[in-house]
C-alpha positions in Angstrom: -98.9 -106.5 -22.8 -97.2 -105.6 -19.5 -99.8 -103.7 -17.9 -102.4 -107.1 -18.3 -99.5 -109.5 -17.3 -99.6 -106.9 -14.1 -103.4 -107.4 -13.5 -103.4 -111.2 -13.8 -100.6 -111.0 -11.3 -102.4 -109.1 -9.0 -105.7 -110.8 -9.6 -107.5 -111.8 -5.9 -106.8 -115.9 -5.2 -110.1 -117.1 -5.4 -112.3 -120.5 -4.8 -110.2 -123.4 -4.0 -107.2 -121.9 -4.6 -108.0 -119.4 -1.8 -109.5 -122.6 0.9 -105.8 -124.3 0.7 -103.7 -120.8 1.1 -106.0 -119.9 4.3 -105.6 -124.0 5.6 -101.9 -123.3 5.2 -101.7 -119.8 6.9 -103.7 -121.2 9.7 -101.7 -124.4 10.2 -98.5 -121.7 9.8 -100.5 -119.7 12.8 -100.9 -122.7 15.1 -97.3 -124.3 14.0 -95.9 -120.6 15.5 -98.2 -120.2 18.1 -97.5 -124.1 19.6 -93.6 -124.0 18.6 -92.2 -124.6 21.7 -94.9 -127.8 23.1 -93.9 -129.2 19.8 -90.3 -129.1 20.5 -90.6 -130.2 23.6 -92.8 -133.2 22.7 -90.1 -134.2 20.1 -87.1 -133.7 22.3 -88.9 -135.8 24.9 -89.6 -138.6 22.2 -85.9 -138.1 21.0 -84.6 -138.6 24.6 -87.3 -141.4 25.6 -86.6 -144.3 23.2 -83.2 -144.6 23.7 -84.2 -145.1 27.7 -87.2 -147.5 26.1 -84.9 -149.5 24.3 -83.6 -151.3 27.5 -86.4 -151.0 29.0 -88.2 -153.4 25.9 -84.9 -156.0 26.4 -85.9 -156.8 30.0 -89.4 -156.7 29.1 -88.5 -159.8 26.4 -89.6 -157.4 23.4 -86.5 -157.9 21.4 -87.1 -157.0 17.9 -89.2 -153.5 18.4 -86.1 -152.8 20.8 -83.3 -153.5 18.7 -84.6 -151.6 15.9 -84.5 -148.5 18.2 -80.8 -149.3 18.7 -80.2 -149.6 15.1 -81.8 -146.2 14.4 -80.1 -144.1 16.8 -77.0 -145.8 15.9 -75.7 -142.8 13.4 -76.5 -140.6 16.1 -74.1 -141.6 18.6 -71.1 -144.5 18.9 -73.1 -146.6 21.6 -70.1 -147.4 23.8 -71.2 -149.9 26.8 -68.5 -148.2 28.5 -69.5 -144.6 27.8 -73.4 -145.6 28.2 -75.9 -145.7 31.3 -77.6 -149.5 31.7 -80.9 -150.5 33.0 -82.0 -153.7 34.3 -79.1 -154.7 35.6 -76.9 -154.4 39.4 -75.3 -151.0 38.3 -76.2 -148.2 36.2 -72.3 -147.3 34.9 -69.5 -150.0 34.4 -66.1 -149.8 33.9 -64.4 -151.7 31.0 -63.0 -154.4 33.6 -66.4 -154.7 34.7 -68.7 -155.0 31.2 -65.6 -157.6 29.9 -65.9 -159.6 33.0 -69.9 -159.5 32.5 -69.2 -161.0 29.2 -69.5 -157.7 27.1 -67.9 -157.1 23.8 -66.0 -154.1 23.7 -63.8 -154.1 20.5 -63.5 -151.2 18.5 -66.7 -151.8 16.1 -68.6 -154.1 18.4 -72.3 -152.6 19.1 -72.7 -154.9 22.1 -76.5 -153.5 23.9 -75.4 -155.8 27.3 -77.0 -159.1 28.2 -79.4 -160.0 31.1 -76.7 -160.5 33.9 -75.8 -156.7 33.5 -78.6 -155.4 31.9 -79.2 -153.4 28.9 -77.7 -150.3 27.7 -79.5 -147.0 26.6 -79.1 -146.3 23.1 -77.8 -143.5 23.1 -74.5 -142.5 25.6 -74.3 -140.9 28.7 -73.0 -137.2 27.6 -76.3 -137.2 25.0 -78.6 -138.3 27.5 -77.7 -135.9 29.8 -77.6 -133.3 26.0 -81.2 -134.0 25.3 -82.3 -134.9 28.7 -81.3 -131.4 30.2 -82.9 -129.9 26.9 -86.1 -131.1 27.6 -86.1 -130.3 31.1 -84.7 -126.6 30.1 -87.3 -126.6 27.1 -89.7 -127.3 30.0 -88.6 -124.1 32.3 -88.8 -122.2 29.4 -92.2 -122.2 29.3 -92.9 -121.5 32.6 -90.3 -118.7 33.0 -91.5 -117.3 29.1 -94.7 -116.0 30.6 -92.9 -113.6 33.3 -90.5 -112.4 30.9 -92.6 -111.6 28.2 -94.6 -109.6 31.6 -91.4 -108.0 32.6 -90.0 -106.9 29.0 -93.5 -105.8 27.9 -93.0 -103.0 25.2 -89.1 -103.8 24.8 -87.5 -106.9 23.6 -86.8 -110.0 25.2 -83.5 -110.5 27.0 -81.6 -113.2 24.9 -78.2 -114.8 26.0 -75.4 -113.6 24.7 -73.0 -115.3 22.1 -70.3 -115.0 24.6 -72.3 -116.3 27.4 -73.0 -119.6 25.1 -69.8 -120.0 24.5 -69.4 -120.4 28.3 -71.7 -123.5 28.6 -70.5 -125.3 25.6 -66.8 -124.5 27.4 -66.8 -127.8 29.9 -67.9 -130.1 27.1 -64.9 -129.3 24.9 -62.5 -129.4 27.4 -64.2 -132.9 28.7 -64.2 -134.5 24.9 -61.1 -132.7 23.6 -58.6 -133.1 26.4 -58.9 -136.9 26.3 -57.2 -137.0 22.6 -54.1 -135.7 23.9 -53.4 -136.3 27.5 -54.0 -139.2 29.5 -56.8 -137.8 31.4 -59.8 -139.6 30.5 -63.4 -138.2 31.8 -65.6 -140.1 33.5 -70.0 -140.4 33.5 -70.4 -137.9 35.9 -68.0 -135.4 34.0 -69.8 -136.6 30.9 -73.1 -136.2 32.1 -72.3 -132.7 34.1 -70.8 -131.3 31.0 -73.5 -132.0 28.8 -76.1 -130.8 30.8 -74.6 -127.6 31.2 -74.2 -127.5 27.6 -77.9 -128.4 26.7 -79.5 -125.9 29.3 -77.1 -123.1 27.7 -78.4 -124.1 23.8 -82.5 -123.7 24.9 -82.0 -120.3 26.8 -79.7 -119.3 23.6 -81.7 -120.1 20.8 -85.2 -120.5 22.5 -85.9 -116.5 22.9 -84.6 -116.2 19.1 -86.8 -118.5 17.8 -90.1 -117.2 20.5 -89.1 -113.9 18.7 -89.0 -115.2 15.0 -92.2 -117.4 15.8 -94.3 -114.1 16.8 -93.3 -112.4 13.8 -94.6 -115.4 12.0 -97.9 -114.6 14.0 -97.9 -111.7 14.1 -97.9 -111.6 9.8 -100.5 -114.6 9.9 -103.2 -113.0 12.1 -102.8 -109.4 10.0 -104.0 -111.5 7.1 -106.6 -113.4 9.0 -107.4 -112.1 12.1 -107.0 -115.3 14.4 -106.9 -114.0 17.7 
């Protein structure tokens, strides 16, 4: 009884059955060969309709706008005062400045600006600069991943350090953190400085992990079905 429960286990996937296994290893393949255009494609959609948003109020298309808003709203508070504007005199206001421009700014008001002002991204300015430097980073990456794969041929690829990680993601902790108990309070180009750093350090962290894991993944695929 075992040894035929053994050869039906090992019996050869055939017909149909065999088609959709091959269709998945070779979307698999191309998922792990692309990996890094398709994460820069999403970061760049992730980071662009935030900046569309505003963009679509000053442009008189409302509805399509606001639902962007409302979407990234459980991503980030949307503070006017904490957020870049477009369309308006001035990219950054002060609270004085968004009041005195009519702008709600009460704890759970969602105010997006009006058109003396302008319109507010949907997303604050630490993320932007976050996913913003991301992208851009994700972009270098693939330029700079061609000369080290050149230079480590045969050996592994450098990767960054835990403790070197740690470094970049320093100045947006001591930015966020040090504003609930002192009086300091930071400011958008400590906001935006602090996340950038942060968001180049997380893509030349975990970018050279996941290149690694991804060739694996290939590397497995194209035993099984010689691809390239």
């Amino acid at each position: 009884m075992e040894e035929k429960q053994v050869r039906q286990a090992s019996k050869p996937v055939t017909g149909r059955t065999r088609d959709a296994v091959i269709l998945a290893d070779k979307a698999i393949f191309r998922l792990a060969k692309h990996w890094l255009l398709l994460a820069n494609l999403f970061w760049g959609l992730y980071v662009g309709l935030p900046v569309l948003a505003p963009l679509m109020m000053n442009a008189g298309w409302t509805t399509p706008a606001r639902i962007i808003y409302l979407i990234y709203r459980p991503a980030c508070h949307q503070r006017p005062e904490r957020s870049y504007f477009i369309g308006g005199p001035q990219a950054v206001y002060t609270p004085e400045e968004l009041a005195a421009g009519g702008v709600d700014l009460s704890a759970l008001s969602r105010d997006i600006g009006n058109e003396e002002i302008g319109w507010k991204v949907a997303f604050c300015e630490r993320d932007v600069a976050i996913y913003g430097s991301i992208l851009l980073a994700g972009l270098a990456y693939g330029g700079l991943r061609l000369g080290l794969k050149n230079r480590t041929r045969g050996r592994e690829m450098w990767k960054m350090p835990f403790r070197l990680f740690i470094l970049f993601a320093v100045p947006m902790g001591i930015d966020g953190v040090a504003q609930l108990f002192t009086s300091y309070e930071s400011t958008w180009v400590t906001r935006s400085l602090t996340g950038a750093i942060f968001g180049i350090g997380a893509v030349f962290f975990a970018y050279p992990y996941l290149e690694e894991g991804m060739a694996d993944v290939r590397h497995t695929v194209n035993r099984k079905l010689h691809l390239e």
